[in-house]
C-alpha positions as a printed NumPy array, in Angstrom:
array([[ -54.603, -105.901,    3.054],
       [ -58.008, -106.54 ,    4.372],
       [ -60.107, -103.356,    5.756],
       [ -61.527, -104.405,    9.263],
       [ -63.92 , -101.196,    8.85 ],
       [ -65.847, -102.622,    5.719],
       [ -69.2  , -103.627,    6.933],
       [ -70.306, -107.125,    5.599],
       [ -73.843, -106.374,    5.609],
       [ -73.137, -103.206,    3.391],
       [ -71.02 , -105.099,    1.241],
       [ -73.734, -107.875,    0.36 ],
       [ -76.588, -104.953,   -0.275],
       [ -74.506, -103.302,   -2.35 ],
       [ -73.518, -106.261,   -4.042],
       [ -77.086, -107.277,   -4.987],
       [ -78.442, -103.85 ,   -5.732],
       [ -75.62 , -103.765,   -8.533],
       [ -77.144, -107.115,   -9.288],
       [ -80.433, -105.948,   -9.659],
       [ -81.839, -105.384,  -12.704],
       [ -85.428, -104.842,  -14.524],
       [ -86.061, -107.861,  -16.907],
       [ -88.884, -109.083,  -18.398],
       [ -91.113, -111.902,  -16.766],
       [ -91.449, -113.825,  -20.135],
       [ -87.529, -113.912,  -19.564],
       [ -87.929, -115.524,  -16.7  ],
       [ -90.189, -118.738,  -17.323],
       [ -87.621, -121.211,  -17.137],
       [ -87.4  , -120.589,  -13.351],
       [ -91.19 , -119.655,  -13.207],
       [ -91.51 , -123.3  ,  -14.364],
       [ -88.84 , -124.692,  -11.98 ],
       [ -90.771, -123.138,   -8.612],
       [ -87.992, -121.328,   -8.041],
       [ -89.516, -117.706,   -9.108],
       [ -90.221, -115.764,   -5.391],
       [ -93.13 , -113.061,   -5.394],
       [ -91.957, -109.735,   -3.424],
       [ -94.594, -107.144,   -2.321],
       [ -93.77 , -103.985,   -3.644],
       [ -94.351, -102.939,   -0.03 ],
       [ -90.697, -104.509,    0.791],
       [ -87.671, -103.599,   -0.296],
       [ -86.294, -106.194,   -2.856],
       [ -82.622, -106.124,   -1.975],
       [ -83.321, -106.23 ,    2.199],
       [ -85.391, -109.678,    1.073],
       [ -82.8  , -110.843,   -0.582],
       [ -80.271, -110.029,    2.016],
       [ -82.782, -111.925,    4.86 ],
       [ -83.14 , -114.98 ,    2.499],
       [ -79.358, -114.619,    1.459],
       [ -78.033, -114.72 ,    5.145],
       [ -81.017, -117.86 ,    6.166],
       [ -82.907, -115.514,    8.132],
       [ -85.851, -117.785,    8.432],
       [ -88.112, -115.898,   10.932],
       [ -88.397, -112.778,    8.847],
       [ -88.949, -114.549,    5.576],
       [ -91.958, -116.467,    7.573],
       [ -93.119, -113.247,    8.706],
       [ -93.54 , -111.642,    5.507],
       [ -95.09 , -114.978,    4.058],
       [ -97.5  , -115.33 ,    6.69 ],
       [ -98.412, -111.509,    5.538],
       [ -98.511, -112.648,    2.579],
       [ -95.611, -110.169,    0.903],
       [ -93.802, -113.194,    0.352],
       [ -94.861, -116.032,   -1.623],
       [ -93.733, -118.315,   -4.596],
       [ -95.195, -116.852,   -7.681],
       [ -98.83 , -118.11 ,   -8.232],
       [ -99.695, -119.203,  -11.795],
       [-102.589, -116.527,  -11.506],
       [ -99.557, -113.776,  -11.681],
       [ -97.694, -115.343,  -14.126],
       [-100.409, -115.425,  -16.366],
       [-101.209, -111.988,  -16.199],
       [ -97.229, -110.646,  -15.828],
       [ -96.961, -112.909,  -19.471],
       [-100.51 , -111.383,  -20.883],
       [ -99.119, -108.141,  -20.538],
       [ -95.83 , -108.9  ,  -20.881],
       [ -94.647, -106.988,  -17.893],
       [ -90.861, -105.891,  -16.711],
       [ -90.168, -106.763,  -12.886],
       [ -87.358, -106.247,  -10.551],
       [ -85.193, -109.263,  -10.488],
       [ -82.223, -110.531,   -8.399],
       [ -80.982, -114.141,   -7.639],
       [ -80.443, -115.561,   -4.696],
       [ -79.431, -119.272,   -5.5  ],
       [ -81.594, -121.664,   -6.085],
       [ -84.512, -118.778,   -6.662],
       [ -85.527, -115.528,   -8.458],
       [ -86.672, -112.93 ,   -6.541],
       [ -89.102, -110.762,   -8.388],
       [ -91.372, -107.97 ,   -7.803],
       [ -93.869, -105.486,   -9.921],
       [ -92.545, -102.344,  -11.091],
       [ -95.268,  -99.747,  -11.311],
       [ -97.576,  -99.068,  -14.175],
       [ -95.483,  -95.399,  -14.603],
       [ -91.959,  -97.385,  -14.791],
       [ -93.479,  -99.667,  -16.513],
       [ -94.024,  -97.328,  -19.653],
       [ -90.528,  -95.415,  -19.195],
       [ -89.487,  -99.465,  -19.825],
       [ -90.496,  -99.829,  -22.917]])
């Protein structure tokens, strides 16, 4: 039997956050290389990005790119994420990896 009270919305965030996971960014040069690795500002929250991408909301994802908290990840990042071989947030949202900075604090309890 199907609940009619389940939220769909809820469902999918609580579907990616359980899909969420820290990871390093060397792990994650294959899709780097592809274009298919998404910058996130640490000033959004990861899993509400993936939900707006996830459901084709196109006018908030061009909002947040044209702020610039949004962006494919530049080789300038990359660089320095692989340098200092850095753990991000990571969750997939098919064809791309969504990623975003952890802080320098997590970054230590990471390792």
């Amino acid at each position: 039997m199907i609940d009619k009270n389940i939220n769909p919305k809820q469902t999918l965030q609580e579907k990616l956050n359980q899909e969420t996971a820290k990871i390093s960014w060397k792990s994650l040069q294959k899709f780097f290389a592809a274009g298919n690795a998404i910058y996130i500002s640490t000033e959004l929250d990861l899993v509400q990005v993936a939900i707006a991408i996830s459901e084709d909301n196109g006018q908030q994802v061009e909002t947040w790119m044209e702020a610039g908290l949004v962006d494919v990840v530049l080789d300038g990042q990359a660089l320095s994420w692989y340098e200092d071989d850095v753990m991000v947030w990571a969750v997939v949202i098919r064809p791309w990896v969504l990623v975003q900075g952890i802080s320098s604090a997590s970054q230590e309890e990471c390792k």
